[in-house]
C-alpha positions in Angstrom: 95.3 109.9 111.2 98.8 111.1 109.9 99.4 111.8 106.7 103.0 111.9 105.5 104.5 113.0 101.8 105.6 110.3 99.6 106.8 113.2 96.8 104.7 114.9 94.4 102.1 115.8 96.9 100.8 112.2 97.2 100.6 111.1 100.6 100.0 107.6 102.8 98.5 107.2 106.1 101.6 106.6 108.4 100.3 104.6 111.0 99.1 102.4 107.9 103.0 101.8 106.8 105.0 98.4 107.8 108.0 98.9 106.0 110.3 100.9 104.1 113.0 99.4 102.0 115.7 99.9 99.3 114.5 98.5 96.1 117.8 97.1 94.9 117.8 94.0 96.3 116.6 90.7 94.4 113.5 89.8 96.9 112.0 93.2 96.9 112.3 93.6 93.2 110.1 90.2 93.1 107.8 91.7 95.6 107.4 94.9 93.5 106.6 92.4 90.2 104.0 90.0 92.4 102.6 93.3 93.6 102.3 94.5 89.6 100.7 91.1 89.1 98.0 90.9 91.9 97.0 94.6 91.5 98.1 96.3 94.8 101.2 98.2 93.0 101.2 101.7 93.7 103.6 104.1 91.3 104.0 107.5 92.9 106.8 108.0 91.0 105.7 110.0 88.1 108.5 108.8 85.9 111.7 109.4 88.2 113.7 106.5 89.2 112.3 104.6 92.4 114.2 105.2 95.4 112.0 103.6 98.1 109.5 100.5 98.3 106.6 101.3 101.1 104.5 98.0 102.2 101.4 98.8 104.0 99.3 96.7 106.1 96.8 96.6 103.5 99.2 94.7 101.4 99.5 97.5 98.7 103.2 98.5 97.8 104.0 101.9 97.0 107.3 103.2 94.7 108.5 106.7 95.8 111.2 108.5 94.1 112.0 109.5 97.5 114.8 107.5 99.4 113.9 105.8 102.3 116.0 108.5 104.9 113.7 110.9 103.8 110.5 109.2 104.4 111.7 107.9 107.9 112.1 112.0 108.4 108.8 112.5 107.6 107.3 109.5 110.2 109.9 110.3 112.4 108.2 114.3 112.2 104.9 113.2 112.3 105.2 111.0 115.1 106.5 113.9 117.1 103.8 116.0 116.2 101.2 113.4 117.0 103.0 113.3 120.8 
């Protein structure tokens, strides 16, 4: 189990993340508002604007105020560190 930095110290499981996107585009920001709506919305934001939009396979979606380059750093770094 890897765990990867999504800012502010929270982290995710990476082999647990399907996706992640841009949150400007019209069907994400509907996937971030059914998310809101069923429950499985996750704000690690802690106020700053949201840069990225993590899906999980659990269904959960997670805001970062990270952008999405950065995050692929950190999977692309953990997966070397795994091999």
């Amino acid at each position: 189990m890897t765990l990867i930095d999504i800012g502010f110290g929270n982290r995710l499981v990476a082999e647990r993340i399907i996706s992640v996107v841009h949150p400007a585009s019209s069907p994400v920001k509907a996937m971030i508002g059914l998310a809101r709506e069923q429950g499985v919305l996750i704000d690690a934001t802690q106020g700053r604007k949201t840069e990225s939009v993590i899906v999980t396979d659990s269904n959960h979606v997670v805001l970062s105020y990270l952008t999405p380059e950065r995050i692929d750093q950190a999977l692309t770094k953990a997966e070397e560190e795994v091999q």
